[in-house]
N, C-alpha and C positions, 0 to 999 in steps of 0.2 A: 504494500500500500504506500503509494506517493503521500508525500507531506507537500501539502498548499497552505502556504499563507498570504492575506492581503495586502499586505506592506514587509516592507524587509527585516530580517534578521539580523541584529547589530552583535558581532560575539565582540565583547571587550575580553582581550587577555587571549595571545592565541600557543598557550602554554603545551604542556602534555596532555593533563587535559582538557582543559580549550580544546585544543586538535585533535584529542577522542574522540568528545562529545560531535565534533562539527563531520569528521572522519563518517559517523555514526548515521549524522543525517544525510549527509552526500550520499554514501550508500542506499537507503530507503527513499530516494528520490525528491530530497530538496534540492529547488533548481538553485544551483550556485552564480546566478547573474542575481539574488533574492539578497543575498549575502554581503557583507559588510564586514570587517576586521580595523578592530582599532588595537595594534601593539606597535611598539617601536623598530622591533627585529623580529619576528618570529625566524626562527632557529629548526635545520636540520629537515627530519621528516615532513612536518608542518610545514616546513615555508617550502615545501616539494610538491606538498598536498593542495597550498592555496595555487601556488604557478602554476599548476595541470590543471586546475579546474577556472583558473581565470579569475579570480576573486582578488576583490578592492581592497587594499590591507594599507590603513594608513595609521602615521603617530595619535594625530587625533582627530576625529569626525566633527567638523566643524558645523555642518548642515545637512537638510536632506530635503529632497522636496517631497519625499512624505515620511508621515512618524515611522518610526517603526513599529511591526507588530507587537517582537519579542528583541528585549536587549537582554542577550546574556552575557552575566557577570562574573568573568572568568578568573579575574585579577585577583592577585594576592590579596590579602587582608589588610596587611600595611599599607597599602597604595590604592584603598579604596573609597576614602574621601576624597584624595586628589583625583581622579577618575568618575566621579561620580557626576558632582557639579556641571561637566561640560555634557554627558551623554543625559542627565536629565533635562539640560537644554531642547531634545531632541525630541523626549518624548509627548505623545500623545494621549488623551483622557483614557484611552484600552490600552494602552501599551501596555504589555504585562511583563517584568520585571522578575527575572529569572537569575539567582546569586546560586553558587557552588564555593563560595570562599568560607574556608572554616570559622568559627566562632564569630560571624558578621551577623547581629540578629535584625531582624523585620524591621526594627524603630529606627536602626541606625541608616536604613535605606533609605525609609520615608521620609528622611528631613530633610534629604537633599532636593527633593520634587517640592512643585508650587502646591498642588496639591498630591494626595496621596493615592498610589496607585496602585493596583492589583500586584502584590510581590511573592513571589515563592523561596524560600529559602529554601536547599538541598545540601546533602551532601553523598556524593556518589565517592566511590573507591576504582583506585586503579584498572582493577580487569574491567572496566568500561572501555578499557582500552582495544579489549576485544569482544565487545560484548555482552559479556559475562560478569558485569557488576551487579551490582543492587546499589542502587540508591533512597536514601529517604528523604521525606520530603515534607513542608511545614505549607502551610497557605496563608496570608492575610485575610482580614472581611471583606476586602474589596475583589478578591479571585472569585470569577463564577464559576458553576460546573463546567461547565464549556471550555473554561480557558484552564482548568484543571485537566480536561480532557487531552486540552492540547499537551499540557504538560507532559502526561500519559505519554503521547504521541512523541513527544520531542524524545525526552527520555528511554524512551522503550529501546532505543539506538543504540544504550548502554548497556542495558539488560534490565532487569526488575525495576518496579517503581514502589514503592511501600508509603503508605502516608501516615502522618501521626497528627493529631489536636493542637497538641502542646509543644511550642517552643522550646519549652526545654528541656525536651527528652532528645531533642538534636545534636545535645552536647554527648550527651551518654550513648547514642547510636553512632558519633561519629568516632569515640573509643573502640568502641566494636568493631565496626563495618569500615569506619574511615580511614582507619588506624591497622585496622587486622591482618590485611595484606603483609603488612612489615613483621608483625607476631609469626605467620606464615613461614611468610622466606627465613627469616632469623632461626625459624626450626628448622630449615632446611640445611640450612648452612652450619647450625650446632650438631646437628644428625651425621651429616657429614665429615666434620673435623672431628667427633666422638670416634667414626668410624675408623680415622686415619689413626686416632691414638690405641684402639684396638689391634692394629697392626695393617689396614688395608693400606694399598695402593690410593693416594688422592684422586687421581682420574675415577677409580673403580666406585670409590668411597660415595664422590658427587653423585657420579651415575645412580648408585641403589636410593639414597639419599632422596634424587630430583623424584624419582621413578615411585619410591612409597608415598610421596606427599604428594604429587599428582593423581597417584593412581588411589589411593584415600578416599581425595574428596571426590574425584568421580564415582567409586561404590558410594561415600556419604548422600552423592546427589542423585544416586541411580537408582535409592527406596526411601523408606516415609519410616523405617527400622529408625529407633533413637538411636544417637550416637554414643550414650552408654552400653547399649545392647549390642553393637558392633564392637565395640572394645570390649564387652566381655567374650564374644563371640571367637574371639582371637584368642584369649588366654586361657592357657592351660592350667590347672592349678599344680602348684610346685614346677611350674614349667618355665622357660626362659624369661616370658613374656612380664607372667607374675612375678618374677626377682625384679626386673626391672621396674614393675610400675608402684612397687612396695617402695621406690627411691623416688620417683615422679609424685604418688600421692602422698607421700610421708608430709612432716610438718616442715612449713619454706619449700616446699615442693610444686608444678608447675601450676595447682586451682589456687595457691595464694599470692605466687608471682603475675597470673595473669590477672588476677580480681587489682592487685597492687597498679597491674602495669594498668587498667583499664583505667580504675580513681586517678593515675595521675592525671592520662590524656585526658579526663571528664574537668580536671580540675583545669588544665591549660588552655581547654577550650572556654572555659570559663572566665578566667583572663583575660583572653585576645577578644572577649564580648565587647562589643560597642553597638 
């Protein structure tokens, strides 16, 4: 299903994920003549991505002769009052108002508009970058179903859309989800150098390593089985499995390292609120 919008597409910030996200809709058939890029440099893949498809990529969008439908707001967190001011110049009484920047909440957007507009706040994760994210996602009062729907639609690019009420359970989803990837690979890469200090080969070590943690969450995702019940499913008792996760579950073991690690990022996100 093609994506149509009435006015154009403004992506502020044409990052990695900027360039997921936009990657996402190119694919599902947004016409890229729809499209707009306000960054300074886009870098790398991205700036391979906009030159193939023809797309208008300037420092700052000064004008438009019409609003746009959707600005997304791709830009850091730091640098999103200075970025804001000129692209609410731009917009229109629907434009609706589309941020992925961490800990940036709904108020701190609508101060920069004459008046207040339709804003979604999200935060999506990496494997958007293939699809396969999930993102969550918060709405103002001003979002109608319709432009919810679009959101749906915009999004779906990435993979899942999840919504929540409450503002700020977006802090605590984006420890999880925002954040998880990096818990992920860090197992990846601990699993691995564990393996090197058991006596493997590094080459062989990464291999088993990439291949359990891949091949994991594919069985995780390939039944509705809890993910306790697959890890009992696995362990033998007095068997290998069980010595090792008598170390994993013990006390300072990996359910209080990760509840630790999640409070932090809930708490940092909490910080960078404005």
């Amino acid at each position: 299903m093609s994506i149509t919008l009435p006015g154009p597409l403004v992506l502020a910030g044409a990052g990695k994920m900027g360039g997921a996200l936009l990657a996402g809709l190119l694919a599902r058939g947004l016409d890229p003549r729809t499209v707009l890029v306000q960054d300074p440099d886009p870098q790398g893949a991205v700036a391979d991505l906009l030159a193939d498809n023809c797309i208008d990529v300037l420092p700052v969008i000064d004008e438009l002769t019409t609003p746009p439908s959707v600005i997304l707001l791709a830009v850091k967190p730091q640098v999103m009052d200075d970025v804001l001011p000129g692209l609410a110049r731009l917009a229109g009484p629907d434009t609706l108002v589309i941020s992925i920047a961490a800990g940036r909440r709904i108020v701190g957007i609508e101060q920069h508009f004459a008046h207040v507009p339709p804003v979604v706040r999200t935060m999506p994760n990496t494997p958007a970058a293939i699809g396969r994210g999930i993102t969550v996602a918060v709405a103002n009062a001003k979002v109608t179903p319709m432009q919810k729907a679009l959101v749906d639609d915009l999004l779906a690019a990435a993979g899942e859309v999840v919504w929540v009420e409450d503002e700020g359970l977006i802090d605590a989803a984006t420890a999880v989800s925002g954040s998880g990837p990096a818990y992920v690979f860090l197992l990846a890469e601990c699993l691995a150098e564990a393996g090197v200090a058991a006596g493997l080969d590094a080459e062989l070590a990464v291999k088993l390593a990439r291949a359990t943690v891949t091949g994991s969450a594919a069985l995780l995702e390939g039944t509705d089985i809890p993910a306790s019940t697959l890890r009992e499913n696995v362990t033998s008792p007095g068997g290998t499995t069980a010595a090792a996760l008598q170390v994993l579950q013990g006390e300072g073991g990996l359910k209080d390292l990760l509840t630790a690690a999640v409070a932090a990022a809930k708490k940092r996100g909490r910080e960078l609120a404005k």
